[in-house]
ROSE-4610 file (N, C-alpha, C; in Angstrom, 1 decimal, always signed):
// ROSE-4610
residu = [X/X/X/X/X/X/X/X/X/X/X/X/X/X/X/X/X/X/X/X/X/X/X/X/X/X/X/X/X/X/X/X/X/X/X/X/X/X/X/X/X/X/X/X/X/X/X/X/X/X/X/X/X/X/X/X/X/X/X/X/X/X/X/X/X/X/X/X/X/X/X/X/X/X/X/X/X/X/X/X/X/X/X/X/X/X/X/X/X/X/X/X/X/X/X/X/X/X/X/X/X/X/X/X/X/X/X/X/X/X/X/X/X/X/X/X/X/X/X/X/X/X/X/X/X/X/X/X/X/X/X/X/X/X/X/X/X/X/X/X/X/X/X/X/X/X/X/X/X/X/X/X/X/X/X/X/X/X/X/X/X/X/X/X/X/X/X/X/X/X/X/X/X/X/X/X/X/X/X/X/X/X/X/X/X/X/X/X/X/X/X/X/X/X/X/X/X/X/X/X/X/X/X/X/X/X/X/X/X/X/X/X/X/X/X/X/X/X/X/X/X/X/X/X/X/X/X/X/X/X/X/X/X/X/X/X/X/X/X/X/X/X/X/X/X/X/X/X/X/X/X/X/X/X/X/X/X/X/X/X/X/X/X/X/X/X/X/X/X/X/X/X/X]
num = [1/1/1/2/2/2/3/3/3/4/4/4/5/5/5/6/6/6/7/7/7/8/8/8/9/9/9/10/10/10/11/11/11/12/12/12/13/13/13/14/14/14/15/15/15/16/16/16/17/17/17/18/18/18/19/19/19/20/20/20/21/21/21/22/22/22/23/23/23/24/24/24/25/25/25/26/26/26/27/27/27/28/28/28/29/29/29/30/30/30/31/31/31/32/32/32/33/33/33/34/34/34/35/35/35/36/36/36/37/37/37/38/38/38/39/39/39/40/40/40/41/41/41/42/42/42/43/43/43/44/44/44/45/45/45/46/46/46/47/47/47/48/48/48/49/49/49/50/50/50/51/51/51/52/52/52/53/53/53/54/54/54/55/55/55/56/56/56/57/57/57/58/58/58/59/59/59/60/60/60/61/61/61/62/62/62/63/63/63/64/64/64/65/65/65/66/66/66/67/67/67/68/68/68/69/69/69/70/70/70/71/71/71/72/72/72/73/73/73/74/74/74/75/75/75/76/76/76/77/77/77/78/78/78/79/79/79/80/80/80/81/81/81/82/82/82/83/83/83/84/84/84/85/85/85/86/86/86/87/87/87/88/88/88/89/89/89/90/90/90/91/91/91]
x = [-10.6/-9.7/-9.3/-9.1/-8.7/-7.6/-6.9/-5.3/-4.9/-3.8/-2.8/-2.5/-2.4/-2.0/-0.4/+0.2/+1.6/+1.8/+0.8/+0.6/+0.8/+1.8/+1.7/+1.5/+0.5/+0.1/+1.0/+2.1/+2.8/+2.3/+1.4/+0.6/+0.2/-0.7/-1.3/+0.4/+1.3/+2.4/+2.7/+3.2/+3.8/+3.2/+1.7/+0.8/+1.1/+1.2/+0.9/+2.3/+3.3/+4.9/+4.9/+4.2/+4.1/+3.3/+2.2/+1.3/+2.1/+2.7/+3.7/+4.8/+5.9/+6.7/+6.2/+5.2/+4.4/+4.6/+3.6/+3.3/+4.5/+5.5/+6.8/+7.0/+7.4/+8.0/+7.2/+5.9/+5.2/+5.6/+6.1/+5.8/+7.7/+8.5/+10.3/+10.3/+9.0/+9.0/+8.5/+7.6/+6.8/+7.9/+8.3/+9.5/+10.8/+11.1/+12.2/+11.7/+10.8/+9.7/+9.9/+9.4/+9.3/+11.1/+11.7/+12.8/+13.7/+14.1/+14.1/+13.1/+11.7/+11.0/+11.5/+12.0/+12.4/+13.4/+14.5/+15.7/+15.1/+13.9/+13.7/+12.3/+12.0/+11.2/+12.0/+12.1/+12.4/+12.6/+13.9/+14.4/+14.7/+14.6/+15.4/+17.1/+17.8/+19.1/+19.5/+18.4/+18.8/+18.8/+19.4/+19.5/+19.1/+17.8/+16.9/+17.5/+17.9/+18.9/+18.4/+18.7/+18.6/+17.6/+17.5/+16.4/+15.0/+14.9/+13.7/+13.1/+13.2/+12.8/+11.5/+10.2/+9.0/+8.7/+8.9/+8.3/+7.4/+6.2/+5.4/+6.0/+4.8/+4.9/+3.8/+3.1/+2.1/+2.5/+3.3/+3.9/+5.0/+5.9/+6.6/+5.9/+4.9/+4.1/+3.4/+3.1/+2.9/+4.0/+4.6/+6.1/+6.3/+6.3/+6.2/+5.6/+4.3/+3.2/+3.4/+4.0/+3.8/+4.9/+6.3/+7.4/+6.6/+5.9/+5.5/+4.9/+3.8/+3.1/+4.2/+5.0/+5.5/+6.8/+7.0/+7.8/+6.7/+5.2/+4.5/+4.6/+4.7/+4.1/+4.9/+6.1/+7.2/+7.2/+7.3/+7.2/+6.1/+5.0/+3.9/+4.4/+4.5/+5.4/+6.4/+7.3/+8.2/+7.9/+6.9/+5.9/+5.1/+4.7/+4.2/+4.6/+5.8/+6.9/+7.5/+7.4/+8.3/+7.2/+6.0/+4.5/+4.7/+4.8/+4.5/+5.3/+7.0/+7.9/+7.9/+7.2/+6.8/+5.7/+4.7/+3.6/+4.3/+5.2/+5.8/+6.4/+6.9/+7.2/+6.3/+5.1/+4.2/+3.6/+3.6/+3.0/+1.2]
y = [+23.3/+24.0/+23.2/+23.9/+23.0/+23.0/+21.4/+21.4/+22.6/+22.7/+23.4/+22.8/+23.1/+22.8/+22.4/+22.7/+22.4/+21.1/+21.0/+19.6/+18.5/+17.5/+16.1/+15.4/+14.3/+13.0/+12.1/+12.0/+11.3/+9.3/+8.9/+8.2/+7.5/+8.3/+7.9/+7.5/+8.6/+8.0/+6.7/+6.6/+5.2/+4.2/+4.1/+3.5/+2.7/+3.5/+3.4/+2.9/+3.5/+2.6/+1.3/+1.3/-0.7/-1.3/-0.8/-1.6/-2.0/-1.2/-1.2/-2.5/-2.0/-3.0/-4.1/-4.3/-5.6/-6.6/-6.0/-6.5/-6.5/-6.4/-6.2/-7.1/-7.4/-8.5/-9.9/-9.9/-10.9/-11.4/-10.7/-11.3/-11.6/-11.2/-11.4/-12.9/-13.4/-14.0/-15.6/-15.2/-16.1/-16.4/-15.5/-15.4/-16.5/-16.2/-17.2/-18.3/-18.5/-20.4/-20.8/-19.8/-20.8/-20.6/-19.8/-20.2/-21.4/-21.2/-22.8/-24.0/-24.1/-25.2/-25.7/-24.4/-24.7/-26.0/-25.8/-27.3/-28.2/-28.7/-29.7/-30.1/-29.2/-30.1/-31.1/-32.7/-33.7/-33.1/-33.3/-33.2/-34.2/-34.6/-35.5/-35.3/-36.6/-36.1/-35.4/-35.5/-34.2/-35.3/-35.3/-35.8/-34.2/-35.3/-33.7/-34.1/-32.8/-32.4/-33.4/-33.9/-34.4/-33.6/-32.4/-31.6/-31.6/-31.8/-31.8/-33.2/-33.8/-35.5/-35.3/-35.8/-35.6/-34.1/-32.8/-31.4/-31.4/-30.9/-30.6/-28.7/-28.3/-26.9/-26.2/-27.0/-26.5/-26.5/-27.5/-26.8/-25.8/-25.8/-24.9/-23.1/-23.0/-22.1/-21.9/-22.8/-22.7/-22.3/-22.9/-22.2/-20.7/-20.1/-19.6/-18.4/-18.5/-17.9/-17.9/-18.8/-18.7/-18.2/-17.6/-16.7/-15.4/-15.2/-13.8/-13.4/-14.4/-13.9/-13.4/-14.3/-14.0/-12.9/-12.6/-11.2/-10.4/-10.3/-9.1/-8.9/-10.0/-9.4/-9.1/-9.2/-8.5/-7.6/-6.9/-5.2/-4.6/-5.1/-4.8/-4.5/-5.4/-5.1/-3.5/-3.7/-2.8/-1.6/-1.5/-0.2/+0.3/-0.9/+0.0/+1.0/-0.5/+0.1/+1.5/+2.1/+3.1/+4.2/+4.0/+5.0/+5.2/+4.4/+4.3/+5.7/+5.1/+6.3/+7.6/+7.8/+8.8/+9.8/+9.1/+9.8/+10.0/+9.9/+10.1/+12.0/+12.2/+13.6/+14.2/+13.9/+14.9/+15.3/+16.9/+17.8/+17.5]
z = [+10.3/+9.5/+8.3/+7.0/+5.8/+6.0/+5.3/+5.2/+4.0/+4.3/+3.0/+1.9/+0.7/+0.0/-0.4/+0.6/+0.5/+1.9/+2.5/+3.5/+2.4/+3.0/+2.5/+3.0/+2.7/+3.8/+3.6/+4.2/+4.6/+4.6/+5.1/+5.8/+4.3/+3.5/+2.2/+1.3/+1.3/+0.6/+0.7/+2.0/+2.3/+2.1/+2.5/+2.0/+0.7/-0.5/-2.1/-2.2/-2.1/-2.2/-1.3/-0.4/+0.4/-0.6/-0.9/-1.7/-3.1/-3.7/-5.5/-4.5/-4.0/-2.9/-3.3/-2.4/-1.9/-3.3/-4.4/-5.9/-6.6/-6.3/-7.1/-6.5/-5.3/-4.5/-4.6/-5.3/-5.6/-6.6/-7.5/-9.0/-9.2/-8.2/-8.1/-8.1/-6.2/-5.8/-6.8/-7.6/-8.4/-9.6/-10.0/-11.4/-11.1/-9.7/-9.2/-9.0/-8.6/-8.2/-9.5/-10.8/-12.1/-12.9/-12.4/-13.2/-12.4/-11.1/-10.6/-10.5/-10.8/-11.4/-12.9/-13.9/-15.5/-14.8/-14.0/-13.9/-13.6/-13.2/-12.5/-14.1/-15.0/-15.4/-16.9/-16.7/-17.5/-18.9/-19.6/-21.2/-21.6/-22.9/-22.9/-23.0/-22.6/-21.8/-21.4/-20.1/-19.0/-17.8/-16.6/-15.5/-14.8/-14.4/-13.3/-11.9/-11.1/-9.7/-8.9/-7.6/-6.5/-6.1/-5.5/-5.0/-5.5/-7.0/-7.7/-7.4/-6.6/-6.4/-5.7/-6.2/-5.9/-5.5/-6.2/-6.1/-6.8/-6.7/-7.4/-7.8/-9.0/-9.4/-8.3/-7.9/-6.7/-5.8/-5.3/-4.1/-3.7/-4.6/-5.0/-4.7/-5.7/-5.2/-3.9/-3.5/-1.5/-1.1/-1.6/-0.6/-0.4/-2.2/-2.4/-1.7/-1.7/-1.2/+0.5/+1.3/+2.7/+2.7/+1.9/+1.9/+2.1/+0.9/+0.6/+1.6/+2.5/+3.5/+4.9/+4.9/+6.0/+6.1/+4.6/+4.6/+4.7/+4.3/+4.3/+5.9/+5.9/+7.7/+8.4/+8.4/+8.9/+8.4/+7.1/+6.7/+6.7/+7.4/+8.2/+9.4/+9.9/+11.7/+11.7/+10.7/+10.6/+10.1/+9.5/+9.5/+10.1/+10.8/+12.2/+13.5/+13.5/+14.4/+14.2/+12.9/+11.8/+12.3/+12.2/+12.5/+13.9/+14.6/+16.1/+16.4/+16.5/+16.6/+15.8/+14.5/+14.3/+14.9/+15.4/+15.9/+17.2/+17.9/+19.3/+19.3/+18.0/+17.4/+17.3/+17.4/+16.7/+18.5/+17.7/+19.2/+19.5]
């Protein structure tokens, strides 16, 4: 039987707003690494922070990146969990 045209895939939506989410939250996540990396890079007469003491800009970015992974994966988890209980309503 064809779907309707007034059917919404639910499933594909959510999909496409986690994926946008996701890449929004990449590029927050990266934007914040380089505007706290700007204090720590040397001016003259600047006294660079206690914290910036042997940071690389590379590592910074790992950090970075093992953030982003480990939020994906929790709003992975939490979408699943969100699906699970949804398919429990369906007859």
């Amino acid at each position: 039987m064809a779907k309707k045209k007034s059917e919404i895939d639910l499933g594909k939506g959510f999909k496409r707003i986690f994926y946008v989410a996701s890449s929004i939250w990449a590029v927050v996540i990266i934007i914040m690494i380089l505007v706290r990396w700007d204090e720590c890079e040397p001016y003259p007469n600047y006294t660079i922070p206690a914290r910036c003491v042997g940071e690389t800009l590379g590592g910074r970015l790992v950090e970075g990146l093992i953030f982003w992974a480990v939020s994906l994966v929790a709003v992975v988890a939490a979408y699943r969990f969100l699906k699970w209980i949804g398919a429990g309503f369906k007859k």
